[in-house]
N, CA and C atoms as an extended XYZ file, in Angstrom:
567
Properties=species:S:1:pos:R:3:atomname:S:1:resname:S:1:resid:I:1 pbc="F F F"
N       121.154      111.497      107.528 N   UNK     1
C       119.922      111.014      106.964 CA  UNK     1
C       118.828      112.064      107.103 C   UNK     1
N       119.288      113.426      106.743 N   UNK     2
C       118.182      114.465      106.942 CA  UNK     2
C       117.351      114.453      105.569 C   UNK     2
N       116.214      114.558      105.899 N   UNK     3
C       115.338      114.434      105.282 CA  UNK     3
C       114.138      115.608      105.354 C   UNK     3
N       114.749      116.830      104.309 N   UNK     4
C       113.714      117.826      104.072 CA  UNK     4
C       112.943      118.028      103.153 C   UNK     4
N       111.258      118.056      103.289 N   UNK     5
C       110.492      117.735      102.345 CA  UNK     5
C       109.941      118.955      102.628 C   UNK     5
N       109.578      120.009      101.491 N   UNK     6
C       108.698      121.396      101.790 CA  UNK     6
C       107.451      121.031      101.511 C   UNK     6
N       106.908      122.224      102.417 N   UNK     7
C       105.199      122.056      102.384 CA  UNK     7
C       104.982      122.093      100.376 C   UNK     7
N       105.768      122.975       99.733 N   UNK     8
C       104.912      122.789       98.383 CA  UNK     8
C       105.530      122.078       97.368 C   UNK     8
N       106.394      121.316       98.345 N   UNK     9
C       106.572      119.738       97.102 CA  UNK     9
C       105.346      118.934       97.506 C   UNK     9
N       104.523      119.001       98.629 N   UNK    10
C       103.488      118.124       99.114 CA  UNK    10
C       102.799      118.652       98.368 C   UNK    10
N       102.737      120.126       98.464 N   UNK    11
C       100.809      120.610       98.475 CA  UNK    11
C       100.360      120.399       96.751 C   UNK    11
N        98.853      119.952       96.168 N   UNK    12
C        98.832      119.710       94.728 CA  UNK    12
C        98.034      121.362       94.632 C   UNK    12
N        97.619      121.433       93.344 N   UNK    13
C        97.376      122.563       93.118 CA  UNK    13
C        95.586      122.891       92.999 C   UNK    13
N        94.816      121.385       93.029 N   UNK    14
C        93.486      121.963       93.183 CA  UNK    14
C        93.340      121.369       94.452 C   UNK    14
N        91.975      121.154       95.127 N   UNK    15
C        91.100      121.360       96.147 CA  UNK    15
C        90.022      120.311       95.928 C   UNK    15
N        89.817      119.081       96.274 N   UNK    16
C        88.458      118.208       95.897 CA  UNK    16
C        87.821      119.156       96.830 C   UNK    16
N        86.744      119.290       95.839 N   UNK    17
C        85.429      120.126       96.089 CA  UNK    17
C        84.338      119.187       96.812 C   UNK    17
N        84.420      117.720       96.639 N   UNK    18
C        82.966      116.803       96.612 CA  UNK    18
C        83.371      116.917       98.338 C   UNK    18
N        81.683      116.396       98.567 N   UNK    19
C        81.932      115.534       99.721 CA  UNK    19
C        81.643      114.562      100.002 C   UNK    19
N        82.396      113.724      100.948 N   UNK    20
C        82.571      112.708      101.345 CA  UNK    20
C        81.032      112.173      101.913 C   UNK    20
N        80.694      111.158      101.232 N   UNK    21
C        79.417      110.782      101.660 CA  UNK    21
C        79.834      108.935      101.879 C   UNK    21
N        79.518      108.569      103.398 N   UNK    22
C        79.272      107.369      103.391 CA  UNK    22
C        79.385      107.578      105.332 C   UNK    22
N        79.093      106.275      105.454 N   UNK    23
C        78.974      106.079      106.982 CA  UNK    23
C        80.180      105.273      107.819 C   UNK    23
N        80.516      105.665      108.720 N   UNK    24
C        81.524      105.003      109.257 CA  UNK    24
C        80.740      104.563      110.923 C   UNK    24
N        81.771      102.898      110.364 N   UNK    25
C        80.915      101.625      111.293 CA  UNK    25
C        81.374      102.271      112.656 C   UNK    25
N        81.147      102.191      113.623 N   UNK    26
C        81.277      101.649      115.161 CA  UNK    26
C        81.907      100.718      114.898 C   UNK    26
N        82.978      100.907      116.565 N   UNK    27
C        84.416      100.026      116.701 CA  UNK    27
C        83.559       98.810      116.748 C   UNK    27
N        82.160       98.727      117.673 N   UNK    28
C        82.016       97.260      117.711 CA  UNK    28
C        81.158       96.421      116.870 C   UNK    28
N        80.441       97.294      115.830 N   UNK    29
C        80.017       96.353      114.460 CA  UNK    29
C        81.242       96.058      113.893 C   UNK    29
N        82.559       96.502      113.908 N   UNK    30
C        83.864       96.368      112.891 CA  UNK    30
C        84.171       94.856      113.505 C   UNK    30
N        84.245       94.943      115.147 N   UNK    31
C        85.114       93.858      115.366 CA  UNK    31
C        84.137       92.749      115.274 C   UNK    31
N        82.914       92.868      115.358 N   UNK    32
C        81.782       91.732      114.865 CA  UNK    32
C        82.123       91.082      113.969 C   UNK    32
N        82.395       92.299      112.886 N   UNK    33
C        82.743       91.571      111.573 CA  UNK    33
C        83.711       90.460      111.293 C   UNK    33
N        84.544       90.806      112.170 N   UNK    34
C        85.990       90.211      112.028 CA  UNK    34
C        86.047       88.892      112.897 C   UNK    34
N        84.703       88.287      113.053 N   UNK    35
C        83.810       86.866      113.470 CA  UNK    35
C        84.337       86.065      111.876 C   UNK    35
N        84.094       86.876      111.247 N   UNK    36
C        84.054       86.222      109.898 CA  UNK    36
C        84.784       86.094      108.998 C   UNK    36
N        85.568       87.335      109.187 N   UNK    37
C        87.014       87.644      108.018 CA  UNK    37
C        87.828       87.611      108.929 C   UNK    37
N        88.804       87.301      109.169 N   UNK    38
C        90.190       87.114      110.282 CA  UNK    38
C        90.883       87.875      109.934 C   UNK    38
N        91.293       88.524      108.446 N   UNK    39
C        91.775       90.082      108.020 CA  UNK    39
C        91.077       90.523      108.774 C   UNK    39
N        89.564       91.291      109.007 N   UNK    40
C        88.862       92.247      109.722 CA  UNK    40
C        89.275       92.133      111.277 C   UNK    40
N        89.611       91.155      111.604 N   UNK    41
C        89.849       91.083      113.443 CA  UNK    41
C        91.359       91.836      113.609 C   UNK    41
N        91.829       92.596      112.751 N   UNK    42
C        93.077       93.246      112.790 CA  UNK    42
C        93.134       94.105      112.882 C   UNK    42
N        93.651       95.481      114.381 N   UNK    43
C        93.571       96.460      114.190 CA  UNK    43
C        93.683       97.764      113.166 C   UNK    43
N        92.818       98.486      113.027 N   UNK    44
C        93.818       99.503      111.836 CA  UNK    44
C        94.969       99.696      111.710 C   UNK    44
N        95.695       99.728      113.151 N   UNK    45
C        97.185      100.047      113.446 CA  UNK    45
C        97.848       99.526      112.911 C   UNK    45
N        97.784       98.046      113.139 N   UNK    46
C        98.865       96.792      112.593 CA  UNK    46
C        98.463       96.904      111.015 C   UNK    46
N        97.237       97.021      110.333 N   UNK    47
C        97.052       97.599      109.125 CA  UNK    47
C        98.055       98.025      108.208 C   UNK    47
N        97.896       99.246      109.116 N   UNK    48
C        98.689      100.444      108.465 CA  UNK    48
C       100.241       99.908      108.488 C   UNK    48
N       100.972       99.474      109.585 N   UNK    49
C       101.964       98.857      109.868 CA  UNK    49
C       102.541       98.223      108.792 C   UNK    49
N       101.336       97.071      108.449 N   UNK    50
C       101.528       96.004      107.582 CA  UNK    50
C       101.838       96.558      105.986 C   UNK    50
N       101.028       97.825      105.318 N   UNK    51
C       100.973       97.832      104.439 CA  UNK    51
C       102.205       99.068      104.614 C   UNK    51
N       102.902       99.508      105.604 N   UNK    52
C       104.195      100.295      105.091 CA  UNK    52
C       104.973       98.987      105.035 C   UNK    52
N       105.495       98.175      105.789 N   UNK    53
C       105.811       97.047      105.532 CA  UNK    53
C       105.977       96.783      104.285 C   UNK    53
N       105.039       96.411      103.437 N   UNK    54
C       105.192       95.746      102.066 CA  UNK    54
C       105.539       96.977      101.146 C   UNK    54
N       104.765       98.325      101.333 N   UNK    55
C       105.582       99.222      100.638 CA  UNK    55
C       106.662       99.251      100.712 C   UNK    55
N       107.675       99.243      101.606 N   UNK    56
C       109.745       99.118      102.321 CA  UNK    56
C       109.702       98.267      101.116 C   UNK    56
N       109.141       96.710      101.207 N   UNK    57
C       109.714       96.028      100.661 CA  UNK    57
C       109.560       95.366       98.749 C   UNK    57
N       108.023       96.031       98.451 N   UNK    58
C       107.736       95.594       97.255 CA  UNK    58
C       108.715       96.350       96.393 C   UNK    58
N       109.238       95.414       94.694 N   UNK    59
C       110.115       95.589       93.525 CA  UNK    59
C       109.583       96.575       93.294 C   UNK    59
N       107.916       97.127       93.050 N   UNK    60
C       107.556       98.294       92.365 CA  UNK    60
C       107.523       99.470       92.764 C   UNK    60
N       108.026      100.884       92.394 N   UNK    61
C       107.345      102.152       92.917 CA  UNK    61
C       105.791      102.068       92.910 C   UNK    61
N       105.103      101.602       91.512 N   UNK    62
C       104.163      101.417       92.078 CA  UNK    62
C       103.103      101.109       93.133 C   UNK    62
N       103.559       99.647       93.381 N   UNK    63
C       103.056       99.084       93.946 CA  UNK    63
C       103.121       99.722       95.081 C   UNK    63
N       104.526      100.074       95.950 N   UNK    64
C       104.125      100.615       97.136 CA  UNK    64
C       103.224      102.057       97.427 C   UNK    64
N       103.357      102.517       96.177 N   UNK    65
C       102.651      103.875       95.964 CA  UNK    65
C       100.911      103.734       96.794 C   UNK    65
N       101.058      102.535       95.914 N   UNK    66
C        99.438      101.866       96.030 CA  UNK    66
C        99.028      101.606       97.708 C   UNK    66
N       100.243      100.773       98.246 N   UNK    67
C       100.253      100.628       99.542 CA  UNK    67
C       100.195      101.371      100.214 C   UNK    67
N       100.776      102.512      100.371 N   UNK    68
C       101.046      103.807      100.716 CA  UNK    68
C        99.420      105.112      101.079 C   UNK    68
N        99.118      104.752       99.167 N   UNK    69
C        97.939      105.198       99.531 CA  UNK    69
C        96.650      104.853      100.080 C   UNK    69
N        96.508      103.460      101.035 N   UNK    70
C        95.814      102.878      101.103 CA  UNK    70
C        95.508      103.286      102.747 C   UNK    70
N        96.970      103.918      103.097 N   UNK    71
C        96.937      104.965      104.314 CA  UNK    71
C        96.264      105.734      105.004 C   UNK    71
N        95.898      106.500      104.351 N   UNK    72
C        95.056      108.065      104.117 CA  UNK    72
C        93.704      107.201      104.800 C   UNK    72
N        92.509      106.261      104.314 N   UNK    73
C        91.368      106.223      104.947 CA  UNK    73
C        91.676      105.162      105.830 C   UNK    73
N        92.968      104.368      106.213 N   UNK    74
C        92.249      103.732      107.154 CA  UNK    74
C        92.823      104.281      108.520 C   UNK    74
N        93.844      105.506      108.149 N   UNK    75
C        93.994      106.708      109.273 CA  UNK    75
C        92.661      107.472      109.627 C   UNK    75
N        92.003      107.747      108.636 N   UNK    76
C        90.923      108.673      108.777 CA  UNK    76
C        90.107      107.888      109.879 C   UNK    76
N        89.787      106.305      109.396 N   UNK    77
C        88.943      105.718      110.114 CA  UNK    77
C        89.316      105.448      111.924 C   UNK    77
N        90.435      105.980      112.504 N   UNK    78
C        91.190      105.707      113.548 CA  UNK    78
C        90.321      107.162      114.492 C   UNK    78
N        89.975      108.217      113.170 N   UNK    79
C        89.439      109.359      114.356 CA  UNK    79
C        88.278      109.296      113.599 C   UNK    79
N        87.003      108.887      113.631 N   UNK    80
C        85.878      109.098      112.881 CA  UNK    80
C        85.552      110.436      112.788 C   UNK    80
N        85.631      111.293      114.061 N   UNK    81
C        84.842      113.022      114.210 CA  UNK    81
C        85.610      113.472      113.092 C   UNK    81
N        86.635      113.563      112.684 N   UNK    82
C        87.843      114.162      111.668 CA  UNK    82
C        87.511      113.225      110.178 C   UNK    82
N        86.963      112.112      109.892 N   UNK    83
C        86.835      111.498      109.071 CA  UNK    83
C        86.828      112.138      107.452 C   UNK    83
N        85.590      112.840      107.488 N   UNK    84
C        85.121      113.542      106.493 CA  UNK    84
C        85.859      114.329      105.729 C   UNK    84
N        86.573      115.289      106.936 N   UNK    85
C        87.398      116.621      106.443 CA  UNK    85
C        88.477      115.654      106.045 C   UNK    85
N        89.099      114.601      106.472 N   UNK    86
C        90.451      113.927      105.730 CA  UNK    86
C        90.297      113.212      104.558 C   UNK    86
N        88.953      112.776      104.453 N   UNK    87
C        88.615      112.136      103.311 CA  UNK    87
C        88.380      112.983      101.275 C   UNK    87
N        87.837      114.452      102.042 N   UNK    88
C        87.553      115.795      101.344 CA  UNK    88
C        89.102      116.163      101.121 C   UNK    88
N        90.690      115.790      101.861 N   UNK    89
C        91.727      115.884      101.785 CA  UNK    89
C        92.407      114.991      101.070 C   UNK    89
N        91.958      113.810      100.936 N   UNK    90
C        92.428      112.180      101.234 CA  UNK    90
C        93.523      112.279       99.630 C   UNK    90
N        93.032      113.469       98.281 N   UNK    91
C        93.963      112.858       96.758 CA  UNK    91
C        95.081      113.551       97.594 C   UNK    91
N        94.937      115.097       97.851 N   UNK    92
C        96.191      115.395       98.584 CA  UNK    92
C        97.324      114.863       99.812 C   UNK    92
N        96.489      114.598      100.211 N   UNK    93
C        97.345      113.529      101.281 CA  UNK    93
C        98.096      112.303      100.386 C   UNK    93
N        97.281      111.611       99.719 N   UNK    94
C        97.915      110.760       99.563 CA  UNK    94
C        98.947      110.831       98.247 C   UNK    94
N        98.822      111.928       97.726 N   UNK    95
C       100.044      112.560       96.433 CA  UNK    95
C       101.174      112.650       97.365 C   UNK    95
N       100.929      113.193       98.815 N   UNK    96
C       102.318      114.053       99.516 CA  UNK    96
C       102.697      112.666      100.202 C   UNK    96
N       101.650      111.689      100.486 N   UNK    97
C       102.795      110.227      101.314 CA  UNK    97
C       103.099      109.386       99.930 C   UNK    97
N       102.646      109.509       98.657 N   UNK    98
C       103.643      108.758       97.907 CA  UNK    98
C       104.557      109.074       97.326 C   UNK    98
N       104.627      110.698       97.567 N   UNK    99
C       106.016      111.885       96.846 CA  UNK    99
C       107.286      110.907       98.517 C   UNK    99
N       106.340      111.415       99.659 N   UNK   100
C       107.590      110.467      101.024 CA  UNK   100
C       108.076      109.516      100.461 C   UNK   100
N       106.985      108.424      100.138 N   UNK   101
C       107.381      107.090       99.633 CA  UNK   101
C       108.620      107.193       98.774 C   UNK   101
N       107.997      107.479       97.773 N   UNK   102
C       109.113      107.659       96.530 CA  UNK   102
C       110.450      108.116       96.655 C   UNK   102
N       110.561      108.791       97.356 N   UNK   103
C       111.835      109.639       98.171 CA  UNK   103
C       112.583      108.766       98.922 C   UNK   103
N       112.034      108.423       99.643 N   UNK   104
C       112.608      107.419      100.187 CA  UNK   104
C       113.046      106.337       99.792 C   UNK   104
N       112.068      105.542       98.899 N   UNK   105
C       112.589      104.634       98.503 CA  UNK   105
C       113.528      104.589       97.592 C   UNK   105
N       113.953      105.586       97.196 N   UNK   106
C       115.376      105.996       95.576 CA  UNK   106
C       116.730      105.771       96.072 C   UNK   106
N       116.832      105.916       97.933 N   UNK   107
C       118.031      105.539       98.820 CA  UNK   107
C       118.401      104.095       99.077 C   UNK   107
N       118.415      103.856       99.403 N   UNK   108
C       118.836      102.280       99.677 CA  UNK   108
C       118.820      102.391      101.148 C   UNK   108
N       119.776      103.187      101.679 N   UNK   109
C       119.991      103.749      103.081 CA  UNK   109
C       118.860      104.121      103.835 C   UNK   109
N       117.704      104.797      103.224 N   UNK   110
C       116.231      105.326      103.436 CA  UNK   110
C       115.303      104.456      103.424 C   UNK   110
N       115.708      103.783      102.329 N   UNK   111
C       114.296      102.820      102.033 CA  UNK   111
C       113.818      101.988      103.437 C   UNK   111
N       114.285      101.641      104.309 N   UNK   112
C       113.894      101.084      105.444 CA  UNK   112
C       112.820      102.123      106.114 C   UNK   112
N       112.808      103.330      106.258 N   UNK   113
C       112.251      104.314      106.758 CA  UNK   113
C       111.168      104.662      106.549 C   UNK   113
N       110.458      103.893      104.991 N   UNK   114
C       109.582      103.788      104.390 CA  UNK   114
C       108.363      103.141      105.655 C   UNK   114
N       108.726      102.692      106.250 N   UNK   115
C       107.958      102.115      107.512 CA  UNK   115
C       107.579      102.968      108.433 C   UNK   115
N       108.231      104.483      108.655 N   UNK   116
C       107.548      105.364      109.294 CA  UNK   116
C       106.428      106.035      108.406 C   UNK   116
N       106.260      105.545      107.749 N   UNK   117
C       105.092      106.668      106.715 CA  UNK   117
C       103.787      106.639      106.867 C   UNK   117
N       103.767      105.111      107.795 N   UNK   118
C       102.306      104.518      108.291 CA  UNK   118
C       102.070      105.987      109.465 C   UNK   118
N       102.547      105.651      110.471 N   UNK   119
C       103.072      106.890      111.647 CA  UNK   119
C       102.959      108.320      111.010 C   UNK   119
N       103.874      108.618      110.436 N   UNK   120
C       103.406      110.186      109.394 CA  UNK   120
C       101.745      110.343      109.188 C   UNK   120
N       101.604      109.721      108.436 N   UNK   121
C       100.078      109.453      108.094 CA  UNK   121
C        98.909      109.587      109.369 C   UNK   121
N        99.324      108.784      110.464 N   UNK   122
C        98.656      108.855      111.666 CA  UNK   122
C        98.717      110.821      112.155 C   UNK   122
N        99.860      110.488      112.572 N   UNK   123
C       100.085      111.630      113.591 CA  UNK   123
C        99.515      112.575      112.631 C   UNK   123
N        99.377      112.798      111.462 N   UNK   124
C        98.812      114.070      110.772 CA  UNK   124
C        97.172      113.711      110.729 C   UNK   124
N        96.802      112.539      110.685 N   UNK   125
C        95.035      112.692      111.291 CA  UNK   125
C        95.143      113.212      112.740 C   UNK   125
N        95.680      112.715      113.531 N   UNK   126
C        95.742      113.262      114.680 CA  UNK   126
C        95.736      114.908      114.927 C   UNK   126
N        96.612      115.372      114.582 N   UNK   127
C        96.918      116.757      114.558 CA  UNK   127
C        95.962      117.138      113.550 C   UNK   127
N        95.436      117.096      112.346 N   UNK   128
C        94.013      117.442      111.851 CA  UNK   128
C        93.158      117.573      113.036 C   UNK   128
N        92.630      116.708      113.455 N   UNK   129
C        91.771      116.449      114.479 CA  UNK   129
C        91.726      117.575      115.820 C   UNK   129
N        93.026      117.711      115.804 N   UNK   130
C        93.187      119.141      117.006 CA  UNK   130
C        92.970      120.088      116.679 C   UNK   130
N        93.110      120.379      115.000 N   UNK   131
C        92.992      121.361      114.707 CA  UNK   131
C        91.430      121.616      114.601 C   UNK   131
N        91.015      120.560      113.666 N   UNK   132
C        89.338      120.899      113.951 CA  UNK   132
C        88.644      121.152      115.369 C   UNK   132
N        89.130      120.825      116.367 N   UNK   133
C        88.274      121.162      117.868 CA  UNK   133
C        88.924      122.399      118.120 C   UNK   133
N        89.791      122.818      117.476 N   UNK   134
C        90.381      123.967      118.358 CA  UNK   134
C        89.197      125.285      117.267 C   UNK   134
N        88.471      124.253      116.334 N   UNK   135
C        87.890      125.461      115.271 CA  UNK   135
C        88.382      126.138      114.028 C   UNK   135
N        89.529      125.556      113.965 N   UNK   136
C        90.529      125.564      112.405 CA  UNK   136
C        89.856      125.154      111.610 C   UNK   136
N        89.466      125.514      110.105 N   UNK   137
C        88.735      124.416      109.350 CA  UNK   137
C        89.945      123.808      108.517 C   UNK   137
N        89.334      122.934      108.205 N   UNK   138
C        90.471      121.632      107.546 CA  UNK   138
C        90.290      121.792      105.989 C   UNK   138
N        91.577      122.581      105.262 N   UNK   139
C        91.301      121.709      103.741 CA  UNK   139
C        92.265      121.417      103.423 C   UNK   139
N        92.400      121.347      102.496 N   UNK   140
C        93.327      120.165      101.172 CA  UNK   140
C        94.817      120.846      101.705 C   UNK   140
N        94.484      121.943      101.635 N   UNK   141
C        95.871      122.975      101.790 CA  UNK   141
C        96.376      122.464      102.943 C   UNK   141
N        95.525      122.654      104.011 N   UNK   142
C        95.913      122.608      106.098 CA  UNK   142
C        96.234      120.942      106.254 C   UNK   142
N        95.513      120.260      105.135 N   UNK   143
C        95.943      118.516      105.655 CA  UNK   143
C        97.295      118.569      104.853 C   UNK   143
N        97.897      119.055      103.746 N   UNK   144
C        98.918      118.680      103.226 CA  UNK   144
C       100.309      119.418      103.792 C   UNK   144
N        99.999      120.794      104.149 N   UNK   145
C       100.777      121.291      105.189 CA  UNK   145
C       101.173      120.602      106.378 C   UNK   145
N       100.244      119.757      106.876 N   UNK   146
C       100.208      119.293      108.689 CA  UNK   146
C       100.916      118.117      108.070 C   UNK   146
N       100.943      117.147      106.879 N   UNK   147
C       101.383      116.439      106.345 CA  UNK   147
C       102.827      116.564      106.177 C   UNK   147
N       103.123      117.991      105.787 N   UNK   148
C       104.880      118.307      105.430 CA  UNK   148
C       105.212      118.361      106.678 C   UNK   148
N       104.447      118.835      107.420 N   UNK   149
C       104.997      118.951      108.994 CA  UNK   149
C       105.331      117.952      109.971 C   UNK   149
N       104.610      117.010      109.550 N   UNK   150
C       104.727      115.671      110.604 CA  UNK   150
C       106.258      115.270      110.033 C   UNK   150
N       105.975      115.198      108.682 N   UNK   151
C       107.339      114.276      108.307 CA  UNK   151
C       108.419      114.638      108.652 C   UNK   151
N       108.449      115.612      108.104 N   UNK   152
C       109.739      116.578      108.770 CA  UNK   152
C       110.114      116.391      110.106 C   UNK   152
N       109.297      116.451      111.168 N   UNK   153
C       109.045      115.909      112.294 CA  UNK   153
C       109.554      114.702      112.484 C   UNK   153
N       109.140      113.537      112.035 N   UNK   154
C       109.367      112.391      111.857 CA  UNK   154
C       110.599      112.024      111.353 C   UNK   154
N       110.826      112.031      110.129 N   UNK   155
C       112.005      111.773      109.641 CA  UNK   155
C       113.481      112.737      109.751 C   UNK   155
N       113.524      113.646      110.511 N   UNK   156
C       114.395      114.539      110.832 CA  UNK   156
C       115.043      113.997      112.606 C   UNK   156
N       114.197      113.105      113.348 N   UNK   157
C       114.622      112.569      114.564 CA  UNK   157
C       115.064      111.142      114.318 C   UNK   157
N       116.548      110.450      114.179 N   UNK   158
C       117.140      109.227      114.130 CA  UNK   158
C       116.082      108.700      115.339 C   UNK   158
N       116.551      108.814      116.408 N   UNK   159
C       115.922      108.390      117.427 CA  UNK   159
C       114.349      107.768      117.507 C   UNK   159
N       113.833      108.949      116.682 N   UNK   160
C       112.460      107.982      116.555 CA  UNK   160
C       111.880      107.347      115.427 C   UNK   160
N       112.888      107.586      114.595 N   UNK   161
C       112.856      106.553      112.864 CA  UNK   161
C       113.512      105.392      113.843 C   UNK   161
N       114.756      104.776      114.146 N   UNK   162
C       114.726      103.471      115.000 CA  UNK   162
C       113.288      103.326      115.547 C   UNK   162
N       112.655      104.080      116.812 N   UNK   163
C       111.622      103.193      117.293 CA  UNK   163
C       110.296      103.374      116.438 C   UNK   163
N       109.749      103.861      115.570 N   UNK   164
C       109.068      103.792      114.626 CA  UNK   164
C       108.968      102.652      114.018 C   UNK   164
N       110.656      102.399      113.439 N   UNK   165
C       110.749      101.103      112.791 CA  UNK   165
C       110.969       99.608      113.510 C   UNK   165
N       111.056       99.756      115.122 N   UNK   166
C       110.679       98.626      115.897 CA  UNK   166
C       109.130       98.445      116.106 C   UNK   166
N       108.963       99.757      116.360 N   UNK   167
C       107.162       99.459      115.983 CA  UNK   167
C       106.214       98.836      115.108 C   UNK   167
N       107.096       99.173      114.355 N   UNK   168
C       106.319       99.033      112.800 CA  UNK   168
C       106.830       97.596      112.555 C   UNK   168
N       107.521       96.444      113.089 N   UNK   169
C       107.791       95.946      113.050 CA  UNK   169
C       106.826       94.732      113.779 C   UNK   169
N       107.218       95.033      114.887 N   UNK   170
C       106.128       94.478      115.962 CA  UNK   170
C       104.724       94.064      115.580 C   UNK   170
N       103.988       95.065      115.032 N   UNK   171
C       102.870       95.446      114.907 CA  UNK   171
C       102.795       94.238      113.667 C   UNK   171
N       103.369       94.310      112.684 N   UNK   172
C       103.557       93.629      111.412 CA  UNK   172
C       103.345       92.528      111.571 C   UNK   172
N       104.270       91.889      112.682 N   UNK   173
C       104.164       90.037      112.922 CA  UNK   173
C       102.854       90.448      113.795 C   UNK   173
N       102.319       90.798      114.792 N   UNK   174
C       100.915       90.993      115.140 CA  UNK   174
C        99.593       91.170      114.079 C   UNK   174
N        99.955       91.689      113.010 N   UNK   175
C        99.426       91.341      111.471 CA  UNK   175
C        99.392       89.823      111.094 C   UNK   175
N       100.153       89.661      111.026 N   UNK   176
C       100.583       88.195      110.129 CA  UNK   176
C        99.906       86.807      111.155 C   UNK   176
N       100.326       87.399      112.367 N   UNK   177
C        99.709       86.463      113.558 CA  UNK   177
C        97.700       86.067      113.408 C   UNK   177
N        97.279       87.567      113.437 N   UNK   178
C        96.153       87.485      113.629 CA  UNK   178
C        95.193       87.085      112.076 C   UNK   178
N        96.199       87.503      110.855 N   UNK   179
C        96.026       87.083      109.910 CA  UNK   179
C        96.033       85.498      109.227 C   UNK   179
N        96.504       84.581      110.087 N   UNK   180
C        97.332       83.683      109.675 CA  UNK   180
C        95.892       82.722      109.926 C   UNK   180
N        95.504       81.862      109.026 N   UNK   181
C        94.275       80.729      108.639 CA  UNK   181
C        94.532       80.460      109.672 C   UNK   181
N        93.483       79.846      110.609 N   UNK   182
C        93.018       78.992      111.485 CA  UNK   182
C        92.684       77.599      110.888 C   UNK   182
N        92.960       75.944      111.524 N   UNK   183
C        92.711       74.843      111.153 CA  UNK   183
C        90.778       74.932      112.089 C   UNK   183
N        90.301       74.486      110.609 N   UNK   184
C        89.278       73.810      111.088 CA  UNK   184
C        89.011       72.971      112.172 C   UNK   184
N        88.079       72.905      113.451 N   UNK   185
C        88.006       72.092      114.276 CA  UNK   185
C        87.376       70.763      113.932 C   UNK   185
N        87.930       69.610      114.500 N   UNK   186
C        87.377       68.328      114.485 CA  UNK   186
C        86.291       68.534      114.202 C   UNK   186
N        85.798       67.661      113.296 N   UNK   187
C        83.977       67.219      113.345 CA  UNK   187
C        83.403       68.080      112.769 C   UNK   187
N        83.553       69.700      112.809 N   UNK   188
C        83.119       70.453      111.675 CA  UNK   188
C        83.053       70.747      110.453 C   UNK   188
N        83.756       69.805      109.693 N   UNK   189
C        83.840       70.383      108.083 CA  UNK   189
C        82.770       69.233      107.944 C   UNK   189
């Protein structure tokens, strides 16, 4: 089940130039929020979890494409200091996790694996993030590279595609749990 993906099947060929303009909340206005939306009281983690999850399993390439790319910012949002530079990255990134996706999912044998892509996605904000403190600057090129690199990484160890995919598992019903309607209390409606 080797799985080799080169840096320039990932990398696209321009560079978003814009920048990323908007503000990112504090952990504890987020979980405030999530007073109100019971989706919002859900970590990013189980998030991300959730939506490789339905990518593994949705009929469409599309659709999981969609899922897939929905990756990219709410990884970004896991390291805020790194935010920006992944977001200024975010079409490239997310071309190279739905080229993974897609790949994966054409196997039958693979398609389960589709659940490490949440993880891929992470560990390459992560490793962005080192790279920016170490004084590397971050572009389109260095996130889609660190991108070919994780996977490769990732999907080249059996050992940690199993616990990836117990993870990713876990995390999922911890989704669904914290997601799941609450009954109105007596006397209140």
């Amino acid at each position: 089940m080797t799985m080799a993906l080169n840096e320039y099947e990932l990398e696209s060929e321009w560079e978003w130039e814009g920048e990323y303009e908007g503000e990112w909340e504090e952990e504890g206005e987020w979980e405030e929020e999530g007073e109100l939306n019971p989706i919002r009281r859900v970590h990013p983690d189980a998030l991300m979890e959730h939506l490789g999850h339905a990518a593994a399993t949705t009929q469409s390439e599309a659709e999981a494409e969609a899922f897939i790319g929905a990756l990219v910012p709410l990884a970004a949002r896991l390291i805020p200091r790194v935010a920006p530079a992944v977001m200024r990255a975010a079409p490239g990134l997310i071309r190279g996790a739905a080229r993974i996706t897609r790949t994966l999912r054409r196997n039958p044998t693979t398609r389960p694996l589709v659940r490490a892509v949440p993880q891929i996605v992470r560990r390459t904000t992560q490793s962005l993030a080192q790279q920016a403190a170490s004084g590397r600057p971050i572009t389109a090129q260095t996130a889609v590279r660190t991108l070919s690199r994780m996977s490769n990484r990732v999907l080249n160890d059996p050992q940690m595609c199993a616990q990836l995919i117990r993870r990713s598992r876990t995390l999922d019903r911890r989704y669904h749990r914290a997601a799941r309607p609450t009954a109105p209390r007596p006397g209140t409606v």
